[in-house]
C-alpha positions as CSV (number, residue, x, y, z in Angstrom):
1,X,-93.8,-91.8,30.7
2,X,-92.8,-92.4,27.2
3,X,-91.0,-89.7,24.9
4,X,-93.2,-87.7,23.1
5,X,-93.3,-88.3,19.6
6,X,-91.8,-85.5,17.1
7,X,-94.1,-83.2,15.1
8,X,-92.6,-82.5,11.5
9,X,-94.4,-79.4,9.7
10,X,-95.7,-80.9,6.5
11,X,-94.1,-78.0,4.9
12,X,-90.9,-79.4,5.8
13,X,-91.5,-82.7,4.2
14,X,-92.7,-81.1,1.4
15,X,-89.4,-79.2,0.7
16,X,-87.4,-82.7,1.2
17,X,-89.1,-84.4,-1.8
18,X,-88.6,-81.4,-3.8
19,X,-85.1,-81.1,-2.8
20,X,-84.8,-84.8,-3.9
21,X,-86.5,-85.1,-7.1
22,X,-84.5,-82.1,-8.3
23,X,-81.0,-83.7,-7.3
24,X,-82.5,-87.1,-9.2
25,X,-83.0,-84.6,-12.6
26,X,-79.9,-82.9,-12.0
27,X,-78.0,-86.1,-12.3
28,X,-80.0,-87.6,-15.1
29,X,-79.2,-84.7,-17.2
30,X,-75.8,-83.4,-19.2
31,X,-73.7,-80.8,-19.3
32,X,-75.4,-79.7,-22.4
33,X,-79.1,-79.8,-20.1
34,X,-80.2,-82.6,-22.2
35,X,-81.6,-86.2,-20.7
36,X,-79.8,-89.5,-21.0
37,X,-81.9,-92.2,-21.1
38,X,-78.7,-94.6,-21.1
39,X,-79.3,-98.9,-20.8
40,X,-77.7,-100.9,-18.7
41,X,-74.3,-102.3,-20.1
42,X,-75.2,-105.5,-22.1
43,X,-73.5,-108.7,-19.9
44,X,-74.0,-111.4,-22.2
45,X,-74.7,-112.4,-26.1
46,X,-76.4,-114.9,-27.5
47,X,-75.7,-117.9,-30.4
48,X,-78.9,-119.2,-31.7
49,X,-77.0,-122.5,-33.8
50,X,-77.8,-126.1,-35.1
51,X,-81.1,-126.2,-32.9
52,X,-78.9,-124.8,-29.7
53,X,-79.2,-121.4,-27.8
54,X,-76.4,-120.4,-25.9
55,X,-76.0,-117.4,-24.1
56,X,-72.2,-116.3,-23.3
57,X,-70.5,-113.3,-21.9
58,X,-70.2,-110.3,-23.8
59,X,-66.4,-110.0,-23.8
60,X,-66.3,-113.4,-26.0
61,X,-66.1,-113.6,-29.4
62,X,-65.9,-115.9,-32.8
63,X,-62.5,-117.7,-33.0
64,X,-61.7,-120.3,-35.7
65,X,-62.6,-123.2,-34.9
66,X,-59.9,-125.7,-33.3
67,X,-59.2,-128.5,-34.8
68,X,-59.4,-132.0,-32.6
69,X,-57.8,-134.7,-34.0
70,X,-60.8,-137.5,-35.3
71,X,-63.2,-135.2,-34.3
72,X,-64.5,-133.6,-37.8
73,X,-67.6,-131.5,-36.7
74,X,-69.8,-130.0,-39.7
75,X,-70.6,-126.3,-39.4
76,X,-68.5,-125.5,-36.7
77,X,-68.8,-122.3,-34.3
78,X,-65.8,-121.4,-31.9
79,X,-66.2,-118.7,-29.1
80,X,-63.2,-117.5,-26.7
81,X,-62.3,-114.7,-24.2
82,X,-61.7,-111.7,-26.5
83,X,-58.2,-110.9,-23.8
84,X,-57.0,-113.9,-22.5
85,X,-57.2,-116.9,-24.9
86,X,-57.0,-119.6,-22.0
87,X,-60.0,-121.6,-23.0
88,X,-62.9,-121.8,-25.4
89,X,-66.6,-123.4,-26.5
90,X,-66.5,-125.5,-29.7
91,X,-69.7,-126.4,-31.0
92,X,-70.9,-128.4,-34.2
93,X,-72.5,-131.4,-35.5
94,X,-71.9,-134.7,-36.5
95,X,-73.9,-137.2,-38.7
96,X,-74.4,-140.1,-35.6
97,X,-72.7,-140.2,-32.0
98,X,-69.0,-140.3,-31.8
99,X,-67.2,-141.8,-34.9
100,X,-64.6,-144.5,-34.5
101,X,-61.5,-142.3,-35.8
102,X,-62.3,-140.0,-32.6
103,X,-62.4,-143.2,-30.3
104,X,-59.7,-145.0,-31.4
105,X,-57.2,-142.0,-30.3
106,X,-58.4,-142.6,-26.6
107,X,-55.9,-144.0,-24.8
108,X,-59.3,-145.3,-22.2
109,X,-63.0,-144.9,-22.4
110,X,-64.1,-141.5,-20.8
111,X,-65.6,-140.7,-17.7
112,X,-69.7,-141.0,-18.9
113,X,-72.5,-138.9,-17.3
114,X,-76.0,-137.4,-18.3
115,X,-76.6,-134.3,-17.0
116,X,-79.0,-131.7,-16.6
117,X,-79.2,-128.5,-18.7
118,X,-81.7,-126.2,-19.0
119,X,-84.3,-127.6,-21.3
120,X,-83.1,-130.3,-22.2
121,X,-80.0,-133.7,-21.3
122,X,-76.9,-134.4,-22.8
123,X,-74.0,-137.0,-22.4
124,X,-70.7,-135.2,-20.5
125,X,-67.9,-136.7,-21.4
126,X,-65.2,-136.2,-19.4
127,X,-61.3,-137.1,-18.6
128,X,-60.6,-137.8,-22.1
129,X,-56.7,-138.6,-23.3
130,X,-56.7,-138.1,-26.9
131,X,-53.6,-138.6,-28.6
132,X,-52.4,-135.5,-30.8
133,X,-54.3,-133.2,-28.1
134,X,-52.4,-132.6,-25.0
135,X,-54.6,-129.8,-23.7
136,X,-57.9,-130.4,-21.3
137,X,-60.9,-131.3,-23.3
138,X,-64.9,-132.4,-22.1
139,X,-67.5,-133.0,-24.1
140,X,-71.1,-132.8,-24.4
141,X,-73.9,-134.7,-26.7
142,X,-77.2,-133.7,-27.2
143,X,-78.7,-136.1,-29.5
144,X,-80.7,-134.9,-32.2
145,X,-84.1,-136.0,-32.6
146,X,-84.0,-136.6,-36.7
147,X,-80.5,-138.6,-36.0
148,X,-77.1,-137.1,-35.2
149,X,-75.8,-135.6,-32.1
150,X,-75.1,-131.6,-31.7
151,X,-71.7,-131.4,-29.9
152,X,-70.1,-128.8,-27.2
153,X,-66.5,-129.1,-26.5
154,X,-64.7,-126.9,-23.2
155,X,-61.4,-126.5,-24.5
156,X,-58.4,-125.3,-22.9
157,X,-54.4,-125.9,-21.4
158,X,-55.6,-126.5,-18.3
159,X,-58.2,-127.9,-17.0
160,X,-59.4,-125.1,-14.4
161,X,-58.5,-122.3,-17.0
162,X,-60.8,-119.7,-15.9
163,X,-62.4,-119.5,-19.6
164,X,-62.9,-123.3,-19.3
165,X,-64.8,-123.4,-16.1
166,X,-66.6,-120.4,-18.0
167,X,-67.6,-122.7,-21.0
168,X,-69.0,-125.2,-18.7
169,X,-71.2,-122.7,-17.0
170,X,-72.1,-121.8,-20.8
171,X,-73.1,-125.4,-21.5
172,X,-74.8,-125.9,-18.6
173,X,-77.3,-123.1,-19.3
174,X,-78.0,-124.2,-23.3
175,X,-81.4,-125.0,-24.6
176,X,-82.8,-126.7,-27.2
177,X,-84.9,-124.7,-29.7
178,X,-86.0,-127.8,-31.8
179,X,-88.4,-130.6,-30.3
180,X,-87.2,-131.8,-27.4
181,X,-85.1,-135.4,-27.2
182,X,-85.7,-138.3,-24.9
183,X,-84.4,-138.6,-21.7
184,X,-81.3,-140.0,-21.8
185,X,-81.2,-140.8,-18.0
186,X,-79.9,-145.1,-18.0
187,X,-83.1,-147.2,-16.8
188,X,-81.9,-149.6,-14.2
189,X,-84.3,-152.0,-14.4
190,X,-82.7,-152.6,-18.3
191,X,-78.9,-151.7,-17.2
192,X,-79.6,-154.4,-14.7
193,X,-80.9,-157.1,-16.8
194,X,-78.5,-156.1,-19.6
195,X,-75.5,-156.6,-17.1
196,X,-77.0,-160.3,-16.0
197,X,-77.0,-161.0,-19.7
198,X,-73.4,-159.9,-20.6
199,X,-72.0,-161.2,-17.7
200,X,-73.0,-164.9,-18.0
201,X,-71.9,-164.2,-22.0
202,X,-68.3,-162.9,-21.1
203,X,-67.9,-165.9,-19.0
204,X,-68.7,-168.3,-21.6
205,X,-66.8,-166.1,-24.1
206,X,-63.8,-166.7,-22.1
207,X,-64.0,-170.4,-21.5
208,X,-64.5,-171.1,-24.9
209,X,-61.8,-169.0,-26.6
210,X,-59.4,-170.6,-23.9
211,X,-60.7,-174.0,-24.5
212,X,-60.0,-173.5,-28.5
213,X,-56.6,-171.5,-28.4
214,X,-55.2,-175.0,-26.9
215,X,-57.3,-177.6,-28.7
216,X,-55.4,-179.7,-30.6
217,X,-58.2,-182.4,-31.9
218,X,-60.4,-181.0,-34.5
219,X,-63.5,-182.3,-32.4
220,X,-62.3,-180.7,-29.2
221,X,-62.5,-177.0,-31.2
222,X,-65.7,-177.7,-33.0
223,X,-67.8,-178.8,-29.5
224,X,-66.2,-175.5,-27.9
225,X,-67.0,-173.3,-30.8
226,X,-70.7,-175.0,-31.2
227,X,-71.1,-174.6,-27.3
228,X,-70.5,-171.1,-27.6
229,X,-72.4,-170.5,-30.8
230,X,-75.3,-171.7,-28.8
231,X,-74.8,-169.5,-26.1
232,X,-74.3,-166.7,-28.3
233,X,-77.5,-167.4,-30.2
234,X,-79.5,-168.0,-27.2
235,X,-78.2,-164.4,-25.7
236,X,-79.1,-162.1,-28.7
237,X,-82.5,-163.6,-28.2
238,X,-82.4,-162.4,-25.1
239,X,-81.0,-158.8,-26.1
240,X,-83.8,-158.9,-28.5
241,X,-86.4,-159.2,-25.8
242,X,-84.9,-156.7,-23.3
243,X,-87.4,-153.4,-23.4
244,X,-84.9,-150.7,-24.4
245,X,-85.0,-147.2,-23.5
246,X,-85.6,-144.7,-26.5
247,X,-82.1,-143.7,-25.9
248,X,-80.7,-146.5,-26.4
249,X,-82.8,-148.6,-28.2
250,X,-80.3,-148.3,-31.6
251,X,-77.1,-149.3,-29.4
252,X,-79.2,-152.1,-28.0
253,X,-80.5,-153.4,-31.5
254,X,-76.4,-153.0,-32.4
255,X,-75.6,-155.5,-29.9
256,X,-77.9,-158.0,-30.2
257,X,-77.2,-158.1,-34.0
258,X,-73.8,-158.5,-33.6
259,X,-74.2,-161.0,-31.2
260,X,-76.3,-163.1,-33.7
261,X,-73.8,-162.5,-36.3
262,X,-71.1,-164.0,-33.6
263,X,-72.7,-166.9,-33.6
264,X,-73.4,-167.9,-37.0
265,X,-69.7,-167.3,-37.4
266,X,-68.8,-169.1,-34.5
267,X,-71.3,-172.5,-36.3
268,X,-69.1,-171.9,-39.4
269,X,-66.1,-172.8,-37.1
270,X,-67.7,-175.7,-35.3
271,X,-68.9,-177.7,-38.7
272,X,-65.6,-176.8,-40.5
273,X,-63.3,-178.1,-37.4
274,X,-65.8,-181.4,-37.5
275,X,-65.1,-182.0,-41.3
276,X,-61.9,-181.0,-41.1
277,X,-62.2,-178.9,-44.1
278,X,-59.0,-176.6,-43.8
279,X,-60.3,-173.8,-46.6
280,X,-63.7,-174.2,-44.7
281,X,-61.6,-173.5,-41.6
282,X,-59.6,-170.9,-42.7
283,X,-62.8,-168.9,-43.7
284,X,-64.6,-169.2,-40.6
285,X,-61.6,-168.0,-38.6
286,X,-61.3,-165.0,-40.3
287,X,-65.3,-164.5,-39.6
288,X,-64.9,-164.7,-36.4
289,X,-62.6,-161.9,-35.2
290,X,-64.5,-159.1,-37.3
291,X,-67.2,-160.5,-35.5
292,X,-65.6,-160.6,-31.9
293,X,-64.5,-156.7,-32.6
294,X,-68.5,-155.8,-33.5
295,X,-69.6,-157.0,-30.3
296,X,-66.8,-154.8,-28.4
297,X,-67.8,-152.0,-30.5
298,X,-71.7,-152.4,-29.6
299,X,-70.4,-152.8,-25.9
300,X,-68.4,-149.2,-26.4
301,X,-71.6,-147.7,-27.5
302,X,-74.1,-148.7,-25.1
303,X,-71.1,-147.3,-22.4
304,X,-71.2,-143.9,-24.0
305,X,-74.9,-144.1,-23.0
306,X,-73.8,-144.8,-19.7
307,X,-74.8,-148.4,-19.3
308,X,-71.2,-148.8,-18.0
C-alpha cells in the first residue's frame, strides 16, 4: 500500500511566498530603504574602425601603436591589457596587400591560411621572422572591397602570452560593417591548373638558364633564349585563359603579364646573341633579370593568397 501523500494547508504555502518575496525586497534595497536597480558589470567594449567591429574585454585599453619594421599602417589603433602588458591587437590599413619593404625583412614566406571569422574571411599569416622584430607576431588581411587590405596584427614576447591568445580570440570574432568581400577560400580546380602550368615553366626555366650560363657560341645562347622565349609566351597565354577566382584575379593578371614581359626580353636576348650585337646584348641582359625577379614577385603574391 503506497504512502499517503502529504496534505499542505494552503495557508501555509501562502505564508512561504510571502516570506520569500519579502527577503527578495529586503535584499534589493539599501541601507538608506531606497532600490537599486544596478546592471550587470560591463565584460567587454567595442571598436567600430576602418569598416571593422571588434569587440574586446573591458580591462583593455588604447596603447600607442607599435611600430613593425616595413609594416607602415595608415590610421592605426592599438589595444592591450590595461595590467599586464604581455600582448596586444594592432589594427590599420594599407593602400594594397602587403608591400615589399615588409616582405623583404622575412627571413621565409609565412605560414598562409584563410580562415573563418564571423561575417566575413581573411588571410592569417602566421610564423613570420621579421628582422628588427624579435617578438611573436601573426597577422590577418581582410581585403577591402574598394582596394586595400584592413590589417590585424597579435603581438606579443611570446607566442602563448595570455594577452596574445586573447587578441586571436578578438580577431576571430570581428565583422565587417562595409559590403562584404569575396571569398577568399583558393579554388582547386584553378590552383590545380595553375600548378600544371608553372610546373612545366620552372622546368623549362631551369634548362634554359643552365643551358645559357655555359654557352660559349653566340648561336647556342640565342636558340636557348628563343626556346624559352617561346615557352614563356605560349604560358602567359595560358595564364591568360585560366578562369581566376575574384580573389585573386589581380595576382593572376600580375603573373601572366610578367610572364609576357619575360619573354619579349628573353627574344631581345635570342636576336642580339644571333647578330652578335654586343650593345644589343648588353641591353637585353639587363632586361632580363628585372624581368626574372617580376615573375618571382607575382609567384610571392598568388602564395599569400594561398595558392602555395
Amino acid at each position: 500500500m503506497d504512502a499517503p501523500a502529504r496534505v499542505v494547508h494552503p495557508l501555509l504555502i501562502l505564508a512561504l511566498i510571502a516570506v520569500a518575496v519579502a527577503g527578495y525586497l529586503a535584499g534589493s534595497r539599501r541601507s538608506d530603504g531606497s532600490t537599486v536597480a544596478a546592471d550587470p558589470p560591463s565584460v567587454s567594449r567595442s571598436l567600430n574602425h576602418a569598416g571593422l567591429l571588434l569587440e574586446y574585454p573591458a580591462d583593455w585599453r588604447r596603447v600607442r601603436p607599435p611600430e613593425v619594421p616595413g609594416l607602415a599602417l595608415a590610421e592605426a589603433v592599438a589595444l592591450a591589457p590595461a595590467k599586464h602588458v604581455e600582448g596586444e591587437l594592432l589594427t590599420g590599413q594599407l593602400p594594397g596587400a602587403l608591400p615589399a619593404s615588409f616582405l623583404v625583412r622575412l627571413r621565409r614566406l609565412p605560414h598562409v591560411e584563410v580562415v573563418n571569422l564571423v561575417s566575413t574571411q581573411a588571410y592569417r599569416y602566421s610564423e613570420l621572422q621579421v628582422s628588427g622584430y624579435s617578438g611573436s607576431l601573426d597577422l590577418y588581411a581582410i581585403p577591402a572591397v574598394g582596394g586595400g587590405d584592413r590589417m590585424i596584427a597579435c603581438l606579443g614576447g611570446r607566442r602563448l602570452a595570455p594577452a596574445v591568445q586573447e587578441c586571436e580570440r578578438i580577431v576571430s570574432g570581428i565583422a565587417v560593417t562595409g559590403p562584404p568581400t569575396a571569398t577568399l577560400t583558393p579554388e582547386p580546380l584553378y590552383a590545380k591548373s595553375l600548378a600544371e602550368i608553372l610546373s612545366t615553366l620552372s622546368a623549362e626555366r631551369l634548362r634554359a638558364r643552365a643551358t645559357m650560363s655555359r654557352a660559349t657560341a653566340p648561336a647556342v645562347l640565342g636558340a636557348a633564349a628563343s626556346g624559352l622565349a617561346g615557352r614563356l609566351s605560349s604560358s602567359s597565354a595560358a595564364l591568360s585563359a585560366l578562369h581566376a577566382p575574384p580573389a585573386a584575379q589581380a595576382a593572376g593578371a600580375a603573373l601572366a603579364g610578367s610572364v609576357r614581359t619575360a619573354a619579349r626580353a628573353y627574344l631581345r636576348l635570342a636576336a642580339a646573341s644571333r647578330a652578335e650585337d654586343l650593345a644589343a646584348y648588353r641591353e637585353a641582359r639587363a632586361a632580363v633579370a628585372p624581368a626574372e625577379s617580376s615573375i618571382d614577385e607575382a609567384l610571392r603574391g598568388l602564395v599569400l593568397l594561398g595558392y602555395g
